[in-house]
LOZAMI-375630 format. One line per field, with one value per residue: residue number from 0; residue in one letter; x, y, z of N, C-alpha, C, CB in turn. Coordinates in Angstrom, 2 decimals. Glycine has a CB too. Layout:
BEGIN
nr NUM,...
rest A,...
n_px X,...
n_py Y,...
n_pz Z,...
ca_px X,...
ca_py Y,...
ca_pz Z,...
c_px X,...
c_py Y,...
c_pz Z,...
cb_px X,...
cb_py Y,...
cb_pz Z,...
This chain:
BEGIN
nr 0,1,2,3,4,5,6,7,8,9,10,11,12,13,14,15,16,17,18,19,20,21,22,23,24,25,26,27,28,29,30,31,32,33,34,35,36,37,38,39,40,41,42,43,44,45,46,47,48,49,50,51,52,53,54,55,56,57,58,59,60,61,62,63,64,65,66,67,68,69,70,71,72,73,74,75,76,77,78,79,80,81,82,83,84,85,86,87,88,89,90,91,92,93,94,95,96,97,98,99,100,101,102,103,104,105,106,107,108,109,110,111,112,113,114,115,116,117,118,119,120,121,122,123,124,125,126,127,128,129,130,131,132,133,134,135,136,137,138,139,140,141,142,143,144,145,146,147,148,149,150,151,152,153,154,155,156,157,158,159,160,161,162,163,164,165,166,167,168,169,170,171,172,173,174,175
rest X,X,X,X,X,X,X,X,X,X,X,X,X,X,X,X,X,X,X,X,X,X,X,X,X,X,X,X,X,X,X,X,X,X,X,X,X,X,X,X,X,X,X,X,X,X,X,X,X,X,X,X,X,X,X,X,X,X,X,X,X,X,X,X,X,X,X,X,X,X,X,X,X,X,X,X,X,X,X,X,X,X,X,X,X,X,X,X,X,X,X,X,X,X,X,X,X,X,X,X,X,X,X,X,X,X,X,X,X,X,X,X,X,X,X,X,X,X,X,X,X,X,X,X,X,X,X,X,X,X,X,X,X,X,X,X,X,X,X,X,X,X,X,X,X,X,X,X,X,X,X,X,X,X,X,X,X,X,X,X,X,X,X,X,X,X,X,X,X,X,X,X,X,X,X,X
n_px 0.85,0.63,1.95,0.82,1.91,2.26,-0.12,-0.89,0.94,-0.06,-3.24,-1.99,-1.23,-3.53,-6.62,-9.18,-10.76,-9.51,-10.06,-11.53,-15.36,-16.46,-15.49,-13.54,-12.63,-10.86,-9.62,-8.51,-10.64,-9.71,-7.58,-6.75,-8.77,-11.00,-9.73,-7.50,-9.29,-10.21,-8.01,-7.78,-10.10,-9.64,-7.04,-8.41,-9.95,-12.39,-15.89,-15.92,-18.77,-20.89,-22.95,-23.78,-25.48,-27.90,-28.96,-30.76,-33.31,-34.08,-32.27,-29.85,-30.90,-30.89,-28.58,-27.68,-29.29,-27.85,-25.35,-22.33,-19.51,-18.71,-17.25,-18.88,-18.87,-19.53,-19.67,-19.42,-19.63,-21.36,-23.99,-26.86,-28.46,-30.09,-29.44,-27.40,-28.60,-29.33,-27.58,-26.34,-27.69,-26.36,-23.96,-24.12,-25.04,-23.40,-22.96,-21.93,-20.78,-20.27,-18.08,-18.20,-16.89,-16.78,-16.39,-14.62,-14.07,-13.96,-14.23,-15.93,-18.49,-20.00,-22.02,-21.44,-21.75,-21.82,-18.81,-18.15,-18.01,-16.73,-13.55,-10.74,-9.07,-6.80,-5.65,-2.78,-0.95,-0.36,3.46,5.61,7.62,6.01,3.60,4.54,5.36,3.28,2.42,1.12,3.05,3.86,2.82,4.47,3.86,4.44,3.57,1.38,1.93,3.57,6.25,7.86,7.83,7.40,7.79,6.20,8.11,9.79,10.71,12.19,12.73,10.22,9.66,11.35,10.62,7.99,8.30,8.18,6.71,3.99,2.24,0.88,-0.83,-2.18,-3.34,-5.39,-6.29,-5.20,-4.02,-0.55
n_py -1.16,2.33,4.81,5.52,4.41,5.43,6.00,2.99,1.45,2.45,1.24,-1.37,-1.65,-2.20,-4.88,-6.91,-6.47,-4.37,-2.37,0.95,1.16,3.21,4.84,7.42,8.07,9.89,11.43,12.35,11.59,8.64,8.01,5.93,4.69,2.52,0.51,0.70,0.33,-1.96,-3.70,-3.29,-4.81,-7.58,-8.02,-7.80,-9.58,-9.94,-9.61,-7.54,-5.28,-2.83,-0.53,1.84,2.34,1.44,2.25,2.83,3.24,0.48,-1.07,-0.41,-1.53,-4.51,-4.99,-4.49,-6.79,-8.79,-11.37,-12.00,-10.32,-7.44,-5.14,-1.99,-0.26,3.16,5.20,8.71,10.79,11.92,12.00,12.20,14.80,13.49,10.70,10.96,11.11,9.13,7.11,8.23,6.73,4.19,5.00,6.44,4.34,2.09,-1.30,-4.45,-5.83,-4.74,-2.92,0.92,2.32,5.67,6.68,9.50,12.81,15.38,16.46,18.41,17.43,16.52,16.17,17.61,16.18,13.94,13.80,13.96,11.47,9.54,7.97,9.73,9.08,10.35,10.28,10.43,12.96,11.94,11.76,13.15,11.17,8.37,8.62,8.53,6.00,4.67,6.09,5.49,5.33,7.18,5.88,5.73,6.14,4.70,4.89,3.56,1.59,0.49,1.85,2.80,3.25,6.23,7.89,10.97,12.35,12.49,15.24,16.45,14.15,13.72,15.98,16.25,13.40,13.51,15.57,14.22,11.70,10.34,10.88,9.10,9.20,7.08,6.99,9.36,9.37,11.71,12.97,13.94
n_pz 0.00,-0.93,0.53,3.13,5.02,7.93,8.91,8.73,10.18,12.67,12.92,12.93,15.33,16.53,17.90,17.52,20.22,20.61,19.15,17.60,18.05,16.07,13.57,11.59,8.32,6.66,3.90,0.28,-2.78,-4.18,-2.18,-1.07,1.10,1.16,0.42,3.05,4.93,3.94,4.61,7.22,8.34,7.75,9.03,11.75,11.71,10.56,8.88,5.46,5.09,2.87,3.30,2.95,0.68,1.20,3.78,6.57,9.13,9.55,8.58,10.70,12.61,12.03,12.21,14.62,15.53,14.53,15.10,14.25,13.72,12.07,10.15,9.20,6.56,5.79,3.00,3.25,1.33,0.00,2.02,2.96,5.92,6.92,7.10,8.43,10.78,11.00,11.29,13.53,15.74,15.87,16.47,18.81,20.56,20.66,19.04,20.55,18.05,16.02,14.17,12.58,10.05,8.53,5.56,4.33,2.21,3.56,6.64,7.36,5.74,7.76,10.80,13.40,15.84,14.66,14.70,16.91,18.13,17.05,16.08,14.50,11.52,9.34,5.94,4.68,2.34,-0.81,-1.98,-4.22,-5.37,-4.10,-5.68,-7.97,-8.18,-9.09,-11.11,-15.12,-17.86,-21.17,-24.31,-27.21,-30.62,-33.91,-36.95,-36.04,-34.75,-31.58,-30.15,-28.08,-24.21,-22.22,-19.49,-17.53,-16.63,-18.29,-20.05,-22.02,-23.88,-24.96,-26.65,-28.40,-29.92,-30.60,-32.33,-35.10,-34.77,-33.71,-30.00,-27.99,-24.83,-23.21,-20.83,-20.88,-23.77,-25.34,-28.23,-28.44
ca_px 0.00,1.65,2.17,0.04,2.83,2.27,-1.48,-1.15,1.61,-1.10,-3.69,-1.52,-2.03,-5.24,-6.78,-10.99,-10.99,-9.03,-10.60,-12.93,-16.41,-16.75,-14.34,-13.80,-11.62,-10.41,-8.70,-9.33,-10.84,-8.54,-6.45,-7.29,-9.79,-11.82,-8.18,-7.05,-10.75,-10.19,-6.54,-7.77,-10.78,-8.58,-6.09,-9.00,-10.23,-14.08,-16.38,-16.79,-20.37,-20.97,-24.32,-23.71,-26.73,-28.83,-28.65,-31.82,-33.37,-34.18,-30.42,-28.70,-31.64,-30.47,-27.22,-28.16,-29.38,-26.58,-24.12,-21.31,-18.76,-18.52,-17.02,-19.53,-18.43,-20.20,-19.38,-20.06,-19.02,-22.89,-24.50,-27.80,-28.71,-31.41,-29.31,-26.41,-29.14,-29.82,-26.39,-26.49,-28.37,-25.36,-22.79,-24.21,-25.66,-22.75,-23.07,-20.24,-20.58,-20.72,-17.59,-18.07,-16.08,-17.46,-14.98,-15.01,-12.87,-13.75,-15.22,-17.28,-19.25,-20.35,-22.91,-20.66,-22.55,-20.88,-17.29,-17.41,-18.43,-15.88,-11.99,-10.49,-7.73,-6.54,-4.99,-1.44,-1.24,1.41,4.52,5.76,8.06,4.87,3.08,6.16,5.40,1.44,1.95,0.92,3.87,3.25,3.37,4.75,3.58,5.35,2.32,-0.10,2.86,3.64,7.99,8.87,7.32,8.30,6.97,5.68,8.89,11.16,10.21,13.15,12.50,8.68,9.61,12.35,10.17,6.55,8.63,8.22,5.74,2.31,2.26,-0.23,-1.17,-2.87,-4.79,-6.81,-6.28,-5.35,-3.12,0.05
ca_py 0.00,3.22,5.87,5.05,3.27,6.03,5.03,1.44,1.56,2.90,0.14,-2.91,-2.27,-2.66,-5.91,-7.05,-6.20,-3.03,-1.08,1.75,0.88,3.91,5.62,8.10,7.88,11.17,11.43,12.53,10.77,7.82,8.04,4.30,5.23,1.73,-0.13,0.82,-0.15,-3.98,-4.24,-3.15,-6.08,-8.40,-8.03,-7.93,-10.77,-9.85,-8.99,-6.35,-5.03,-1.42,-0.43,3.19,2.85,0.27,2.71,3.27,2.62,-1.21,-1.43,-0.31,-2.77,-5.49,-4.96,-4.91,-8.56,-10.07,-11.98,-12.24,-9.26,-7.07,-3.56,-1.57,0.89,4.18,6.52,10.21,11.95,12.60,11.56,13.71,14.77,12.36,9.43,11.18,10.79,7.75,6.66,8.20,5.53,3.24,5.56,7.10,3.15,0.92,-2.73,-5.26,-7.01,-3.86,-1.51,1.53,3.23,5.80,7.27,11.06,13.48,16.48,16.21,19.33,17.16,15.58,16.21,17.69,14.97,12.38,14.00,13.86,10.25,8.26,8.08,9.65,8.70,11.27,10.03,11.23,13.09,11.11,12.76,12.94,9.89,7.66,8.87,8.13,4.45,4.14,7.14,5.23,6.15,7.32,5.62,6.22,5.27,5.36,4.43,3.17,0.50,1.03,1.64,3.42,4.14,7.22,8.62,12.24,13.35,13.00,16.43,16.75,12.96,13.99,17.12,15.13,12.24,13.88,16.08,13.16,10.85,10.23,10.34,9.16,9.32,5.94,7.41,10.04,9.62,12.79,13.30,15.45
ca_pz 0.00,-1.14,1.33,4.21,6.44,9.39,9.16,8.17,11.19,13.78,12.79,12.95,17.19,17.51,17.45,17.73,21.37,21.34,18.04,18.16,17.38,15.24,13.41,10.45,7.55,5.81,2.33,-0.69,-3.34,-5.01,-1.60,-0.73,2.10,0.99,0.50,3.97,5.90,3.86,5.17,8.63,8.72,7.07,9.98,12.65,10.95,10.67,7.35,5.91,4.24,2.77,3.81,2.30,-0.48,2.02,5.02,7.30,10.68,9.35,8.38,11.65,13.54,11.27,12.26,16.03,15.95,14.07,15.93,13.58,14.46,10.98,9.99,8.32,5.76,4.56,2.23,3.74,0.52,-0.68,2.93,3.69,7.24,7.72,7.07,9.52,11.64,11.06,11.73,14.94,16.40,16.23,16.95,20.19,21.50,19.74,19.21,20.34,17.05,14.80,14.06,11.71,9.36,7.81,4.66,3.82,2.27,4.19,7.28,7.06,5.29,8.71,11.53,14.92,16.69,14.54,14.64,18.12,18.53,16.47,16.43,12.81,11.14,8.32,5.22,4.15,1.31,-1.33,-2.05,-5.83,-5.39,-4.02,-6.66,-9.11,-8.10,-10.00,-12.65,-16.07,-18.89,-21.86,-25.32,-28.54,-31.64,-35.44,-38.15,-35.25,-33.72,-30.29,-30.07,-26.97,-23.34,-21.22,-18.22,-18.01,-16.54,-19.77,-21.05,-23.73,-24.77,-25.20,-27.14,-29.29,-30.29,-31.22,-34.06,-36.49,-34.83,-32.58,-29.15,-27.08,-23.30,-23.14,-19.50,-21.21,-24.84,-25.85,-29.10,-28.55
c_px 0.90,1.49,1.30,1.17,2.55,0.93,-1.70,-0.61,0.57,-2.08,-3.27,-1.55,-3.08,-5.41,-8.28,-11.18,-10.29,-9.79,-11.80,-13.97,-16.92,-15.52,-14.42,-12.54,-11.39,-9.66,-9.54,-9.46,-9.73,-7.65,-6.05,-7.91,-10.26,-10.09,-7.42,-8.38,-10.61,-9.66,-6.89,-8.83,-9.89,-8.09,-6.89,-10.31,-12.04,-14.20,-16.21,-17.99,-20.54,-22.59,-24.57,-25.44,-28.26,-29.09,-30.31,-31.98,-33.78,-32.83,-29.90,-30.12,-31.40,-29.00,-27.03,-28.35,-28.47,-25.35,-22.96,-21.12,-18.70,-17.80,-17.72,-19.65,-19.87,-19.77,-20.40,-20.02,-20.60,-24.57,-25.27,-27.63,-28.98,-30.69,-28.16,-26.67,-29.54,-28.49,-25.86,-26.60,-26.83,-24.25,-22.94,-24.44,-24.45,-23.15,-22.09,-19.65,-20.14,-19.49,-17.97,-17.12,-16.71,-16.03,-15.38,-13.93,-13.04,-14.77,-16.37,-18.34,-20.31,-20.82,-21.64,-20.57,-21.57,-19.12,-16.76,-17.49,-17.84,-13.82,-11.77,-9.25,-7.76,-5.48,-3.93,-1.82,0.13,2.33,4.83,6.89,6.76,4.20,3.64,5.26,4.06,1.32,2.25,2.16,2.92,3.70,3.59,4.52,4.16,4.63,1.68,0.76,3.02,5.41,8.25,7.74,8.37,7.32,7.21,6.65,9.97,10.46,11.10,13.14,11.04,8.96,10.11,11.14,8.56,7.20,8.16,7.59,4.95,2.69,1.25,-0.66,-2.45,-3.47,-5.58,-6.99,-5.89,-4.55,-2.09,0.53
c_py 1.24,4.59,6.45,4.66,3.70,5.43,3.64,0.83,1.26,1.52,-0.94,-3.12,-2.49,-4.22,-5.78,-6.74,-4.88,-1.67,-0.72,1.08,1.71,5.40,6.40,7.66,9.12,11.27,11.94,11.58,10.17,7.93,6.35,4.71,3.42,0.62,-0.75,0.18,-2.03,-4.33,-3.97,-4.62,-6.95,-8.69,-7.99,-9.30,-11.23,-9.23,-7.61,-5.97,-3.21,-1.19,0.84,2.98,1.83,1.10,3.51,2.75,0.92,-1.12,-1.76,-1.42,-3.96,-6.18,-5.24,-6.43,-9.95,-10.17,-12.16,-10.80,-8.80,-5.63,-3.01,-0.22,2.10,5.49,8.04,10.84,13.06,12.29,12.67,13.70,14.06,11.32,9.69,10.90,9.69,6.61,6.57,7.32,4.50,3.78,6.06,5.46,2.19,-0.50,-3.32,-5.71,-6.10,-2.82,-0.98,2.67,4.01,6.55,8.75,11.69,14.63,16.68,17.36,19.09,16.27,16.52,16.31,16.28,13.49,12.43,13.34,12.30,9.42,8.91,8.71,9.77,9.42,10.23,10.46,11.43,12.16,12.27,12.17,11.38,8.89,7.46,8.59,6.38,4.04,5.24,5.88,5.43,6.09,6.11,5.79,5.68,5.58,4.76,3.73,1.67,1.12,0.85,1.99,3.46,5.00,7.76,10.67,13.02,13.44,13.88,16.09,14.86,13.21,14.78,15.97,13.97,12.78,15.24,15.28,11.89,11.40,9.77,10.52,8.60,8.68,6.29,7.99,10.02,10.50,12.20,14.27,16.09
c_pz 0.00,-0.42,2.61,5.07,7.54,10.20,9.50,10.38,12.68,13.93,12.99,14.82,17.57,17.28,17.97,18.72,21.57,20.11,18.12,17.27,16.45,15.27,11.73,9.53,6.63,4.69,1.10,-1.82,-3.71,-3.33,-0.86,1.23,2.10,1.33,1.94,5.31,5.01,4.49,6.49,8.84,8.01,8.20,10.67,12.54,11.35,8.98,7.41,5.14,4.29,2.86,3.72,1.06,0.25,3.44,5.82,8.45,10.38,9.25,9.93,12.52,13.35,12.04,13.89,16.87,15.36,14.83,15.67,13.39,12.32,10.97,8.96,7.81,5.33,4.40,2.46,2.76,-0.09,0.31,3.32,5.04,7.61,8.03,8.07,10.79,12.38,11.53,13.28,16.11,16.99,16.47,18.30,21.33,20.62,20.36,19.48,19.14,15.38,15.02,13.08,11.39,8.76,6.68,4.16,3.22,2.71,5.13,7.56,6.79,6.67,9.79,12.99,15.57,16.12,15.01,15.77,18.98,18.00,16.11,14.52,12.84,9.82,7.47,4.95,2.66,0.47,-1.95,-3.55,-5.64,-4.97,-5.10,-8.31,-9.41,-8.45,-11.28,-14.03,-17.44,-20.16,-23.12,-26.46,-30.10,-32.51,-36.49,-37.21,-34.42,-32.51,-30.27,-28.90,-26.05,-22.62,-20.13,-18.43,-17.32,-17.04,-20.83,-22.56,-24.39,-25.20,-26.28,-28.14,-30.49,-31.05,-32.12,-35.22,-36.26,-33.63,-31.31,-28.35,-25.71,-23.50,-21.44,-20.04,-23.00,-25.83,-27.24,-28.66,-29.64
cb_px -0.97,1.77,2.26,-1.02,4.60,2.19,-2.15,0.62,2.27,-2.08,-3.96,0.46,-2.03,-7.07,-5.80,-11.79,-10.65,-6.81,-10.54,-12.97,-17.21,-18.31,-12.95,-13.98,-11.83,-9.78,-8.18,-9.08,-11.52,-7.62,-6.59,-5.32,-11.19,-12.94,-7.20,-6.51,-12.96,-9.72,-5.00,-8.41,-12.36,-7.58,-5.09,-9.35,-8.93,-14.84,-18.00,-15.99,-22.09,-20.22,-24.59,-21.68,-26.15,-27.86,-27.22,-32.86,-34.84,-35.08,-29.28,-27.95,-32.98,-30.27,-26.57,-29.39,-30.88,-25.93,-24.23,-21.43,-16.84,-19.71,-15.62,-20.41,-17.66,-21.66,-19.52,-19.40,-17.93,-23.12,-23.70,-29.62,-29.26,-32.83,-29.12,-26.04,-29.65,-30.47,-25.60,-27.22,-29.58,-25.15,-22.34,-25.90,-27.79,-20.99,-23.49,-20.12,-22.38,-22.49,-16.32,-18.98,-15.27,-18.86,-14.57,-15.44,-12.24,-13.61,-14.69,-17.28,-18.65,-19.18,-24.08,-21.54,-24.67,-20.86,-16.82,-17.98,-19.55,-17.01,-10.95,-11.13,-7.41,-5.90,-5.41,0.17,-1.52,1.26,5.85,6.73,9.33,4.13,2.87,8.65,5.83,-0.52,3.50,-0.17,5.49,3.25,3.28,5.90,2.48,7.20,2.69,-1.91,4.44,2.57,9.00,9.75,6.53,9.04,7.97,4.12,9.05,11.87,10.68,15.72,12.74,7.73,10.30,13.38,10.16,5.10,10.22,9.75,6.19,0.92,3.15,-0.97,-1.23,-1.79,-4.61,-6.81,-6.87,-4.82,-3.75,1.05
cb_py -0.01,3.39,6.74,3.89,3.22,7.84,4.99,0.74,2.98,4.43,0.08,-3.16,-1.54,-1.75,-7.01,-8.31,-7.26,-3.03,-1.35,3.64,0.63,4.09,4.51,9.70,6.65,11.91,9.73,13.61,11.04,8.87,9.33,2.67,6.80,1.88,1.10,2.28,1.28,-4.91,-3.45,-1.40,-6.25,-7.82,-7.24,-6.55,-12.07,-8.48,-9.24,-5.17,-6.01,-0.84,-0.90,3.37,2.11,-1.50,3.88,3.15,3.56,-2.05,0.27,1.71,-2.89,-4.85,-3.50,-4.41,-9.02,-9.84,-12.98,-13.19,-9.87,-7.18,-3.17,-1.93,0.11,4.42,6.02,11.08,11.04,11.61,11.00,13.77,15.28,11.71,8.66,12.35,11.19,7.42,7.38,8.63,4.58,2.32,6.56,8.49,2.64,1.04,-3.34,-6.60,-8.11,-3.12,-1.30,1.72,2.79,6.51,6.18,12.07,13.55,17.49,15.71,20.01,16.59,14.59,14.89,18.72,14.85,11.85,15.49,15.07,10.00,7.72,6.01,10.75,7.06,12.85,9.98,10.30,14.65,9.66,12.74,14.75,9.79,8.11,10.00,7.97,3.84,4.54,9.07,5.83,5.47,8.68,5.14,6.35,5.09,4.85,3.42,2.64,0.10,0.09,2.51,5.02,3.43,8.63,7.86,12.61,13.59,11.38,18.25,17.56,11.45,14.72,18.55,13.79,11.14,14.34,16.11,12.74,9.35,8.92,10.44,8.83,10.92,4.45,8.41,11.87,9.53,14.09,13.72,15.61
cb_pz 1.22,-2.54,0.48,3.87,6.61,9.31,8.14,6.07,11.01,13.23,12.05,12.03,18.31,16.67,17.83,17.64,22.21,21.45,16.56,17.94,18.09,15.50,13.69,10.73,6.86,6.45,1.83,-1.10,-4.06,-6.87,-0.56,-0.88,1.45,-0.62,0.04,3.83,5.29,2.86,4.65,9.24,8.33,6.01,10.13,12.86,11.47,12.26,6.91,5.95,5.39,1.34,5.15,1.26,-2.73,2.35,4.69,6.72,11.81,7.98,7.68,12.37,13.49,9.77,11.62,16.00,15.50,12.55,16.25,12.42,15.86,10.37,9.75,8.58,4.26,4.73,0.61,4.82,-1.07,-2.53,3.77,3.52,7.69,6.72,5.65,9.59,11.47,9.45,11.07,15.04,14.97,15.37,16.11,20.19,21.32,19.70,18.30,21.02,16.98,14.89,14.07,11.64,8.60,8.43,3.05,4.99,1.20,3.37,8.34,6.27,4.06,9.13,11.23,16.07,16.10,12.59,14.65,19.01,18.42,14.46,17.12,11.76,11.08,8.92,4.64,4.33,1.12,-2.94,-0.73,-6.84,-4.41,-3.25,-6.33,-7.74,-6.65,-8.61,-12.94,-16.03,-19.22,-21.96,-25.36,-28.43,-31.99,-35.70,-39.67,-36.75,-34.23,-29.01,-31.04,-27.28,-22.43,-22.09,-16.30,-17.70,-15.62,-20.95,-20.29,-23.29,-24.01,-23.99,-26.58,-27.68,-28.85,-29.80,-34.40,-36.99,-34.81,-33.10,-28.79,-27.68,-22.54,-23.48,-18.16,-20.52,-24.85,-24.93,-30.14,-27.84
């Protein structure tokens, strides 16, 4: 997992008897928010179930009478009031059997009431080497063959090479 370790770090002490029953997750999109909540049940070695588009007072009652210990994810990013409200329920009365994560990237987007009722763990942002280690290169074509890749930080091989042929940035398609 790429540039998490401080996080990842933090998580590897807890275990099913020591982790909060409700906790936040902060990052911005793409930061592995979802990634980092597998690798934590994984290692606390319970399910997990997203209950983000399923989420009401039947849900969290559901969740109440099941006996098998789970971590149950939801995505805050487009979360009305009502259903903050509705969350409530299990964040102010927790279940033994029930941790939640919920994932956000800016907690503004969240109800005081919840802030102050679950543990959060902030994402790191990645640093240009991290980020080095998943950037896509580009490729070069010469009549529609594919000859060369380069990554987007060999300017003067970029310049050089699209004089006298096609190059194209196989992420978004463009033409340069």
């Amino acid at each position: 997992m790429v540039g998490q370790l401080k996080l990842l770090s933090k998580l590897n002490t807890y275990t099913a008897s020591t982790f909060p029953h409700s906790t936040i997750f902060v990052g911005k999109q793409g930061s592995g928010k979802h990634t980092i909540v597998n690798y934590l049940a994984n290692n606390l070695n319970i399910e997990v179930k997203d209950i983000t588009e399923v989420l009401s007072l039947d849900t969290i009652m559901e969740i109440y009478i099941d006996p098998i210990p789970k971590l149950y994810i939801v995505d805050c990013n487009n979360i009305t009031e009502a259903n903050q409200n509705v969350l409530l329920k299990l964040l102010e009365e927790p279940c033994n059997t029930a941790y939640v994560s919920l994932l956000v990237s800016d907690t503004t987007l969240l109800l005081n009431t919840i802030l102050n009722r679950a543990i959060i763990f902030e994402l790191d942002k990645y640093t240009k080497d991290e980020t080095d280690e998943f950037v896509q290169p580009t490729v070069v074509l010469e009549n529609g063959v594919p000859v060369a890749t380069i990554n987007e930080n060999d300017d003067d091989l970029i310049a050089g090479l699209t004089k006298n042929r096609n190059v194209i940035d196989v992420n978004d398609g463009f033409m340069m």
